[in-house]
C-alpha positions in Angstrom: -53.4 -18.7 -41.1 -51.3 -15.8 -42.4 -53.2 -13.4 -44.5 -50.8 -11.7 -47.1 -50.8 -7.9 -47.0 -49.7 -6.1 -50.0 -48.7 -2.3 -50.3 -48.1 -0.1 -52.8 -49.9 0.2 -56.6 -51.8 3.0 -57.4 -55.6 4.1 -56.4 -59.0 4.5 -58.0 -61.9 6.4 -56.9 -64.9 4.3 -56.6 -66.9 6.7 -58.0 -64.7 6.0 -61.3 -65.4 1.9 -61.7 -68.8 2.5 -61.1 -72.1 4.1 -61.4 -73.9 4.4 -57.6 -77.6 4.6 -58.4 -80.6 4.1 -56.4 -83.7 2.2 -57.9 -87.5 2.5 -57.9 -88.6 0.9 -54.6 -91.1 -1.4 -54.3 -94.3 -1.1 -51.8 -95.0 -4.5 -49.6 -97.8 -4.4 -51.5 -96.4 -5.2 -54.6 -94.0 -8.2 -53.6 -95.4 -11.5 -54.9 -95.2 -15.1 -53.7 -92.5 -16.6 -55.7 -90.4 -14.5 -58.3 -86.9 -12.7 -58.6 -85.0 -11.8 -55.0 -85.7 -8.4 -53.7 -82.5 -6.8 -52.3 -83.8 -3.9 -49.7 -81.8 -2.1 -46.9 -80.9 -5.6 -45.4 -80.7 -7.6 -47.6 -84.1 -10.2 -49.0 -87.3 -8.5 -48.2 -89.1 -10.5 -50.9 -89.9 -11.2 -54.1 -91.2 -9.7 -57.2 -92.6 -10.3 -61.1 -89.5 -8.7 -62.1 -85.8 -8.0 -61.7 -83.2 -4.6 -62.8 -79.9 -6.6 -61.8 -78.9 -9.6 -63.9 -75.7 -9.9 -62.1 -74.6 -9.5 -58.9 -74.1 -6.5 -57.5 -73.1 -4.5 -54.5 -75.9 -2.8 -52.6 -74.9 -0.2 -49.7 -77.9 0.5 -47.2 -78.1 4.5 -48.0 -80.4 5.6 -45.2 -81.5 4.4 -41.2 -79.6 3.2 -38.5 -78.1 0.2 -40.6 -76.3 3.3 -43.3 -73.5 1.4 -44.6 -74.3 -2.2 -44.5 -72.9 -4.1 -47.4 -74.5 -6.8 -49.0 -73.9 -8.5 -52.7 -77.3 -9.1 -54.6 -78.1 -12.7 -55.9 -78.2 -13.0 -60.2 -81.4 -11.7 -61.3 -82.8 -9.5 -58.2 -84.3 -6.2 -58.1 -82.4 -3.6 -55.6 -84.9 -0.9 -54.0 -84.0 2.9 -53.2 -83.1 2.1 -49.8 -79.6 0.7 -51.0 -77.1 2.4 -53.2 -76.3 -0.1 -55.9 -73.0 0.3 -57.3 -74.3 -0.4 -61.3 -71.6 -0.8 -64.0 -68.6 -2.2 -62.0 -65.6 -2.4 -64.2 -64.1 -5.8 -63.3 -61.0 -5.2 -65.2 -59.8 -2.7 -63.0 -61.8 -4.1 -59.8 -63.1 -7.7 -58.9 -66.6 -7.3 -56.9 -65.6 -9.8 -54.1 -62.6 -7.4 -53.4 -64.6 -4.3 -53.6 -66.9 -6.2 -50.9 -64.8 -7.5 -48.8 -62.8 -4.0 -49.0 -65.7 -1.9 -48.4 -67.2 -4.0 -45.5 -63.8 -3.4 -43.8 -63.1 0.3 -45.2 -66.4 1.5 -43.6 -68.6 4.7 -44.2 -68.4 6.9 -41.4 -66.7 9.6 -43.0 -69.2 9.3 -45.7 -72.5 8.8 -44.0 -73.9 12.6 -43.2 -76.8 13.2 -41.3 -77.8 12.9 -38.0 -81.4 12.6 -37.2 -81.9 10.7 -40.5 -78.1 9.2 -41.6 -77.7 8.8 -45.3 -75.0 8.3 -48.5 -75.0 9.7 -51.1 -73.8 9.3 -54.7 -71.4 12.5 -53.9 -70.4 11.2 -50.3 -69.6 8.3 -52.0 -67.2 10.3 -54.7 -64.9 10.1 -51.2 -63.8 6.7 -51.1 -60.9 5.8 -52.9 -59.5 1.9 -53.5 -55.9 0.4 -54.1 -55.5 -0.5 -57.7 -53.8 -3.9 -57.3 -53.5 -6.1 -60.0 -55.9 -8.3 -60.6 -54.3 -11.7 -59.5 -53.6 -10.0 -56.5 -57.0 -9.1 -55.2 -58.5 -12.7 -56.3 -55.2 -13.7 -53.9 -56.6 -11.2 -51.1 -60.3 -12.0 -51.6 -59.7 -15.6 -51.9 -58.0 -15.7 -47.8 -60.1 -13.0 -46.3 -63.0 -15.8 -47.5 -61.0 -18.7 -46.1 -60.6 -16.4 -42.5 -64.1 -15.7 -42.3 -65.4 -19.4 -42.8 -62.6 -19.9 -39.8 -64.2 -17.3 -37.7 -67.5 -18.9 -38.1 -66.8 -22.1 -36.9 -64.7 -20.2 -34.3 -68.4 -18.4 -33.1 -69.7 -21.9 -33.7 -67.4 -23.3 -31.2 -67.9 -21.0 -28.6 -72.0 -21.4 -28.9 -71.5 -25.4 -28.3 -69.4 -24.5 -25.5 -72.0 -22.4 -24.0 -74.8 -25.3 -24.6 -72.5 -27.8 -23.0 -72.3 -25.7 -19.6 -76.7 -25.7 -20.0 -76.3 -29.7 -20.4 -73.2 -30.6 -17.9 -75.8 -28.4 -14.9 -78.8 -30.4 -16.2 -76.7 -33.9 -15.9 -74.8 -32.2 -12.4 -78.6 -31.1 -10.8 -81.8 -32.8 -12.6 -84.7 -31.0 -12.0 -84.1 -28.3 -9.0 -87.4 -27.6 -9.1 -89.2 -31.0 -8.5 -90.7 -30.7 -4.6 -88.4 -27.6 -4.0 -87.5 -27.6 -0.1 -86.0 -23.9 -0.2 -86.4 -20.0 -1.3 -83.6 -18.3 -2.7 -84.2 -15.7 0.3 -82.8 -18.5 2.4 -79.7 -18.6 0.5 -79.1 -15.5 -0.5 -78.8 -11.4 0.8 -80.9 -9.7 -1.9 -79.9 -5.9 -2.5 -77.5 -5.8 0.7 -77.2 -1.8 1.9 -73.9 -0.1 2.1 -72.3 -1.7 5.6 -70.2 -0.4 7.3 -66.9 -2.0 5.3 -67.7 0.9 3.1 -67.6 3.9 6.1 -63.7 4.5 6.0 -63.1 3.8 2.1 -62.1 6.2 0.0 -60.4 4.7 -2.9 -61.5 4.1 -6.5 -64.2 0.9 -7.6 -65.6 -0.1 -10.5 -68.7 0.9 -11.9 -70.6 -0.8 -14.1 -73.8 0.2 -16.7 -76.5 -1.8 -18.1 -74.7 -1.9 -21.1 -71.5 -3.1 -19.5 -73.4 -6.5 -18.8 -74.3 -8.9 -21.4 -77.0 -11.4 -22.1 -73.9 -14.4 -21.8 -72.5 -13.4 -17.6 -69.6 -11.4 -19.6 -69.2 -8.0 -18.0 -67.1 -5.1 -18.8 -64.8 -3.6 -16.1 -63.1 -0.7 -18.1 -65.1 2.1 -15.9 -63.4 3.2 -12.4 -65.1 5.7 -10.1 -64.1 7.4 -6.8 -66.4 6.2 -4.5 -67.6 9.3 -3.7 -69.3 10.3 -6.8 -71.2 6.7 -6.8 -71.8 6.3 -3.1 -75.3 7.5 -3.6 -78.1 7.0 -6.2 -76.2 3.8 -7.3 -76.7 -0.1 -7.2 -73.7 -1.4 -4.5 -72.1 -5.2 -5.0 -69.1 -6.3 -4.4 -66.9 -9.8 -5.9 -68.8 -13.1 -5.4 -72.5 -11.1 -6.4 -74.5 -12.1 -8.7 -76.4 -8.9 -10.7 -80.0 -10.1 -12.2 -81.4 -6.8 -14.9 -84.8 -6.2 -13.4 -86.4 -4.0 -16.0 -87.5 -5.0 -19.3 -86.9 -5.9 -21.8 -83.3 -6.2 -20.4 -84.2 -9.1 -17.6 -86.1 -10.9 -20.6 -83.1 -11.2 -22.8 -80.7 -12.4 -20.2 -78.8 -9.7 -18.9 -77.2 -10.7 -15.7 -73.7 -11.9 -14.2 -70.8 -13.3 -11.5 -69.0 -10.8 -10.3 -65.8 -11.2 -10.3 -62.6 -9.0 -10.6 -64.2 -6.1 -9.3 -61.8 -3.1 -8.7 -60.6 -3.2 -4.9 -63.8 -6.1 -5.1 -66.1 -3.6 -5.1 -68.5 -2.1 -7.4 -71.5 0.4 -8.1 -73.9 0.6 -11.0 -77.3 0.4 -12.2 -79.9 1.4 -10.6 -82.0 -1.3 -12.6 -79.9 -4.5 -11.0 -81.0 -6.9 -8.3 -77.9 -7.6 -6.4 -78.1 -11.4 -4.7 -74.9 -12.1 -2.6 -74.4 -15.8 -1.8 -74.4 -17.1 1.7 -72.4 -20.1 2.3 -74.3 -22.8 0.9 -74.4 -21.7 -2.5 -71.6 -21.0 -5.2 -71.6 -17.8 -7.0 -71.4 -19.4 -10.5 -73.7 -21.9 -9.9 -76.6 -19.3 -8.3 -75.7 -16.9 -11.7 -77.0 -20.2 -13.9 -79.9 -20.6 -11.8 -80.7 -17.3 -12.5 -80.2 -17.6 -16.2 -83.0 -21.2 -16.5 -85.4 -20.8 -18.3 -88.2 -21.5 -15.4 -86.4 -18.5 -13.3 -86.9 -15.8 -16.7 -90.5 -17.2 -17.2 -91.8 -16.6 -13.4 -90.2 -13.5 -13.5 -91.8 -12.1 -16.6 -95.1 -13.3 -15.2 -94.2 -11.4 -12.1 -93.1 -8.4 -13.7 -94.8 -5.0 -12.6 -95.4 -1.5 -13.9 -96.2 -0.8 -17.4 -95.1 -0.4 -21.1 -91.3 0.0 -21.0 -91.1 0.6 -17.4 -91.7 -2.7 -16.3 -89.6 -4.8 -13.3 -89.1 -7.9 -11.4 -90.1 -6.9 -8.4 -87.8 -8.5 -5.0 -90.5 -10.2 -3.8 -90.0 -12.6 -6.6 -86.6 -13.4 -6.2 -86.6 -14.0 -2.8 -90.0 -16.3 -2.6 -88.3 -18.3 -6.0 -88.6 -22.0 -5.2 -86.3 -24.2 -5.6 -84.2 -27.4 -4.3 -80.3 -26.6 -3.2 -77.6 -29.5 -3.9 -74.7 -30.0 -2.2 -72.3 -27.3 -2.1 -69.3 -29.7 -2.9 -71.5 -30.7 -5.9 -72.4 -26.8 -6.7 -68.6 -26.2 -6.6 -67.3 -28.9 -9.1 -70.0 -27.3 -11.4 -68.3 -24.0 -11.0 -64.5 -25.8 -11.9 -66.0 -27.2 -15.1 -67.6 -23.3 -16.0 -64.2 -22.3 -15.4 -62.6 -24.6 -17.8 -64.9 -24.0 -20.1 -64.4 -19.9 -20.0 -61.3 -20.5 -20.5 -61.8 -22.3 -24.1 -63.9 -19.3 -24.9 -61.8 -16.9 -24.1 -59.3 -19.1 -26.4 -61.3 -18.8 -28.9 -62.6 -15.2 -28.8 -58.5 -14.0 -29.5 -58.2 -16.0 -32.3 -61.3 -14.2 -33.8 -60.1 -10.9 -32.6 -56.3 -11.6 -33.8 -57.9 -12.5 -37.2 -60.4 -9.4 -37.6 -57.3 -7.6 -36.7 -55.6 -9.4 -39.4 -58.3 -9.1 -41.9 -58.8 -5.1 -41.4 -54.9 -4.5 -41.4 -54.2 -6.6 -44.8 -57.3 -4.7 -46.9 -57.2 -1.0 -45.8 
């Protein structure tokens, strides 16, 4: 879909076709059962006995980490002092689904101030300024930026049944690996292998990867290089073909983990707070990550975990007494063709969304 993009026509302040106010908030204590939508720094928190907006309206979280979250209130809610309502907009000079969809993509970081607390303010606000386009023009804008977004929703939706399929095609591939299990993943695998001796004469670059490189899906980011010599010590070593498991929570709870593949010169430092499990050769790489990522393998290791508060881990010992029953490698490798494919669709997918965001941003600001 093309998404028009007009230039030119004059500018308003927003401060100028509206009146920002904050409202009384409401305790918890006063939120009732059933009653009129309560509009807080999120969005619904409850509801109450009475309402202050009879139409909709735009509500800008004004304080917290979530300053500058847009959200448009429902007829007949009450908006609390934790959002900035924007009372009094003047429709004939600007339509409230353009405003929204303008603001959402504008942003507020050069009008959130504050750093230990961040905040807006009715003055801070007095900075933004919006096109003045004609009327027919911004239903016109509003109108496809909607139409995009219900695309890039069943875009995400897509790429969530692709992930489910993978769960189902190792399922259909493997049955239950854990009925009778015959082997140890210690058996299979080198857990946390040292820094041989391919490492003695290198001196080049690698890449080096953070917890917060990794996500919770076995994507990782590879846009951090390091000389070797600044990570050869007090660093997590793997190289291409690894598997990385998070070890300390809540990080190894919420899936963190992944193949590594692509690795700069294959090889790669990080983390202290990785287990590192290098394949032997009667397992696949992809298919070990997924074994990693079943819900029996999280489980055990939570009830494993060690250490206290936030400091707890999955300790080795776990990994490499896991139980579990080994198919075929030919079997194991098919498995790892059909992830491929299936990355591949994602990937697909996730440019289209990007392309479009790109398009969306570019057409409003």
């Amino acid at each position: 879909m093309q998404i028009p993009i007009f230039r030119g026509g004059g500018c308003v302040k927003l401060i100028d076709v509206c009146k920002p106010k904050q409202w009384k908030t409401i305790s918890t204590n006063e939120l009732v059962k059933d009653g009129y939508p309560v509009f807080g720094a999120n969005g619904i928190i409850g509801y109450f006995s009475d309402y202050n907006h009879e139409k909709p309206t735009l509500c800008i979280t004004c304080r917290g980490a979530t300053c500058g979250t847009v959200n448009k209130s429902l007829p007949y809610s009450y908006v609390t002092g934790n959002s900035m309502a924007l009372d009094d907009l003047d429709e004939s000079v600007i339509m409230i689904d353009f405003l929204y969809y303008f603001l959402q993509y504008r942003g507020f970081n050069d009008v959130i101030t504050g750093s230990a607390q961040p905040q807006i303010t009715r003055q801070s606000l007095s900075k933004i300024i919006i096109p003045d386009f004609d009327i027919t023009i911004q239903k016109e804008i509003a109108q496809t930026i909607y139409d995009l977004e219900h695309l890039i929703l069943i875009r995400n939706k897509q790429i969530e049944k692709l992930a489910d399929l993978v769960k189902s095609r190792f399922n259909e591939m493997f049955g239950d690996i854990f009925e009778n299990p015959q082997s140890k993943l210690e058996d299979h695998t080198e857990l946390n292998p040292n820094k041989r001796e391919e490492l003695l004469n290198f001196n080049g670059d690698v890449s080096f990867i953070p917890m917060a490189n990794v996500s919770e899906n076995g994507k990782i980011n590879l846009s951090i290089n390091r000389n070797i010599d600044d990570v050869r010590k007090g660093f997590t070593f793997f190289k291409d073909n690894d598997v990385i498991v998070a070890k300390i929570t809540p990080c190894f709870e919420n899936g963190k983990g992944a193949p590594l593949f692509g690795l700069l010169n294959g090889i790669g430092f990080g983390s202290t707070e990785f287990h590192v499990l290098r394949p032997k050769n009667t397992v696949n790489t992809v298919w070990l990550y997924h074994v990693t990522m079943l819900s029996e393998f999280r489980r055990e290791g939570e009830r494993k975990m060690t250490g206290s508060g936030g400091q707890r881990r999955i300790p080795k010992d776990f990994i490499s007494n896991f139980k579990l029953n080994i198919p075929p490698l030919s079997l194991q490798n098919e498995f790892a063709e059909f992830v491929a494919q299936v990355d591949k669709s994602q990937f697909a997918c996730g440019i289209v969304i990007k392309l479009w965001r790109n398009s969306l941003k570019s057409s409003i600001i």
